[in-house]
C-alpha positions as CSV (number, residue, x, y, z in Angstrom):
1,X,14.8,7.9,-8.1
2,X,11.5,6.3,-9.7
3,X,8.3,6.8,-8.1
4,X,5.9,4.2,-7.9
5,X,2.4,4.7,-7.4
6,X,-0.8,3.2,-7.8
7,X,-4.7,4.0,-7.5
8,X,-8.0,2.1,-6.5
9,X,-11.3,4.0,-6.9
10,X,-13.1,3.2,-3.8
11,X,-16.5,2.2,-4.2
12,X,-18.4,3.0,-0.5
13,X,-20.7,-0.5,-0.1
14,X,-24.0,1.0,2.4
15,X,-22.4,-1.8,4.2
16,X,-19.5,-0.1,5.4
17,X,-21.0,2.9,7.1
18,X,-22.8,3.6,10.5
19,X,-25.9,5.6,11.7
20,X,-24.8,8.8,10.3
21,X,-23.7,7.6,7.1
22,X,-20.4,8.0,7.6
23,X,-17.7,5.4,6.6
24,X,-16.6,3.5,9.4
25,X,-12.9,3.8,10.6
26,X,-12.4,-0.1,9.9
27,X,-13.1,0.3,6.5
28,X,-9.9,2.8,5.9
29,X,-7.4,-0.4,6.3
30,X,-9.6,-2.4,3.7
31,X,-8.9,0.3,1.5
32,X,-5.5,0.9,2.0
33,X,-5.4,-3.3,1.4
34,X,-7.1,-2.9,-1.8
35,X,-4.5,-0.1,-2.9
36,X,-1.6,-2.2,-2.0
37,X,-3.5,-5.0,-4.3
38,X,-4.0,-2.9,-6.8
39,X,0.2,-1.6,-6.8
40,X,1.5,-5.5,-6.7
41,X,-0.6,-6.2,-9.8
42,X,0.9,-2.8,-11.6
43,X,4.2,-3.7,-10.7
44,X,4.4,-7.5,-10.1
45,X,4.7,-7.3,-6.5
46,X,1.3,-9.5,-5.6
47,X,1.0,-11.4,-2.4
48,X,1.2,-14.7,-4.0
49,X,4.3,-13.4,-5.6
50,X,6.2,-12.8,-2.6
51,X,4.0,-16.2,-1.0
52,X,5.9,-18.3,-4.2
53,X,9.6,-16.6,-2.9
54,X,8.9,-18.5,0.4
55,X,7.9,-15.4,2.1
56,X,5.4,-14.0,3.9
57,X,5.0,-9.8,4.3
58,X,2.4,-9.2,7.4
59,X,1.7,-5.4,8.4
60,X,3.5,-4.6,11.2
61,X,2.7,-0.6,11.1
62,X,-0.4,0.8,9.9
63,X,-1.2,4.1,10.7
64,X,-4.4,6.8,9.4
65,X,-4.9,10.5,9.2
66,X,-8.3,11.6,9.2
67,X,-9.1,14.7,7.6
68,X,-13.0,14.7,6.4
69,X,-15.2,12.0,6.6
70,X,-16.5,9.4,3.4
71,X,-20.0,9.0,3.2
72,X,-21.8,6.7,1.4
73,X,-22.0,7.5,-2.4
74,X,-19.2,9.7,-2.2
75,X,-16.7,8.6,-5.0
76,X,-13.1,8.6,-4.0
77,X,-10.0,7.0,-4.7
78,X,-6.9,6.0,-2.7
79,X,-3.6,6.7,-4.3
80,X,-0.4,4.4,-2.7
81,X,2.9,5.3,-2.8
82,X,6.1,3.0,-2.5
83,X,8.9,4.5,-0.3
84,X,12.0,3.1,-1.2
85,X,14.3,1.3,1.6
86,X,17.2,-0.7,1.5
87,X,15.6,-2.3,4.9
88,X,14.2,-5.8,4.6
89,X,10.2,-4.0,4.6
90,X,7.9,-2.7,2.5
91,X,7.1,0.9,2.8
92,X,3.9,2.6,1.6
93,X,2.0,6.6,1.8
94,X,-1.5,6.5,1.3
95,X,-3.8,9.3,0.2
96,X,-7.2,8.9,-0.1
97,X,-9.0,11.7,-2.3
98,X,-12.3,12.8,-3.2
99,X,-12.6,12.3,-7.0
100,X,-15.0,15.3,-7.7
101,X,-13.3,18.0,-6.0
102,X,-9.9,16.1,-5.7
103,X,-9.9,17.2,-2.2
104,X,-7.7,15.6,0.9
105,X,-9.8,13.0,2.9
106,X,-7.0,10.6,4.8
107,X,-3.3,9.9,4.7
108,X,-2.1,6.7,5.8
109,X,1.3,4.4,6.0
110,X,2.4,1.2,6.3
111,X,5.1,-1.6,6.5
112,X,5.2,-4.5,6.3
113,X,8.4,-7.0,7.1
114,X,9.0,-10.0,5.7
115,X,8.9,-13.2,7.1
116,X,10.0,-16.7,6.1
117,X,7.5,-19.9,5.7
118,X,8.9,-20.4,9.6
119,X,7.3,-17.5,10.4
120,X,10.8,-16.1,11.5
121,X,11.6,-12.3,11.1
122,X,14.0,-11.9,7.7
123,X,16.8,-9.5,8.4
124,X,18.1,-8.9,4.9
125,X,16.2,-8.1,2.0
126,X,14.7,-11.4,0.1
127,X,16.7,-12.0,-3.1
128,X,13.4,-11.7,-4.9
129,X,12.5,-8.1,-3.5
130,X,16.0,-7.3,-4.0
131,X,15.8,-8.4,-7.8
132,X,12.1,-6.2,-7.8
133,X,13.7,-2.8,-6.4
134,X,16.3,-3.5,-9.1
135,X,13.6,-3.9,-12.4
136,X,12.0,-0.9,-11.2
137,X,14.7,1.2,-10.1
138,X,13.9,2.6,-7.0
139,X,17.6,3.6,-5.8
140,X,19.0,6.7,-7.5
141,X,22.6,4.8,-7.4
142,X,21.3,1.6,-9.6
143,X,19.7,4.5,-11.6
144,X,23.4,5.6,-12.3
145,X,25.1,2.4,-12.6
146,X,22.9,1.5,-15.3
């Protein structure tokens, strides 16, 4: 099966911490939003992408681990990680790293469903997404047929 991953240094804005300098929880699902940004551009799988298939893809899970805090100035980087399913969602592992010391700071995960211009719950994979598991070979079994 092919991994896909991303990363998206995170740049801590004073902005985004509190009194004791400390990044505030909030700020944890921007970052996993710019990681998922950051993976549709590597692999074609942007919002407006999935927008121009007549689809939407809203979070419908989102879920953090917090193991050490972020403070401002403290460089770091958020690595994403696509979890294959033959469901009709988007699947993602987060890990969010100090860059120094490479050290563990939060895990994350996501999904995401897809949705049609209706706003009506897809059951069945969109032909486009479908098409996009294919090109990147995410399913050991269209590794082998190929």
């Amino acid at each position: 099966m092919t991994t896909l991953q991303a990363s998206k240094q995170i740049d801590v804005r004073f902005s985004e911490v509190d009194s004791m300098n400390v990044v505030w929880h909030g700020s944890y699902a921007l970052y996993f939003e710019d990681a998922r940004e950051a993976f549709g551009a590597k692999y074609g799988l942007e919002y407006m992408t999935i927008a121009a298939a007549g689809c939407f893809a809203p979070l419908v899970d989102l879920s953090f681990r917090y193991l050490r805090p972020i403070v401002y100035g403290m460089p770091c980087r958020v690595d994403i990680f696509y979890r294959p399913t033959e469901a009709a969602k988007i699947v993602f592992d987060y890990e969010i790293r100090d860059t120094q010391t490479n050290a563990l700071i939060a895990t994350g995960h996501s999904v995401q469903a897809f949705m049609d211009r209706e706003y009506r719950l897809l059951w069945y994979r969109p032909d486009f997404y479908t098409a996009w598991q294919k090109r990147w070979k995410v399913f050991q079994l269209e590794e082998a047929n190929e």
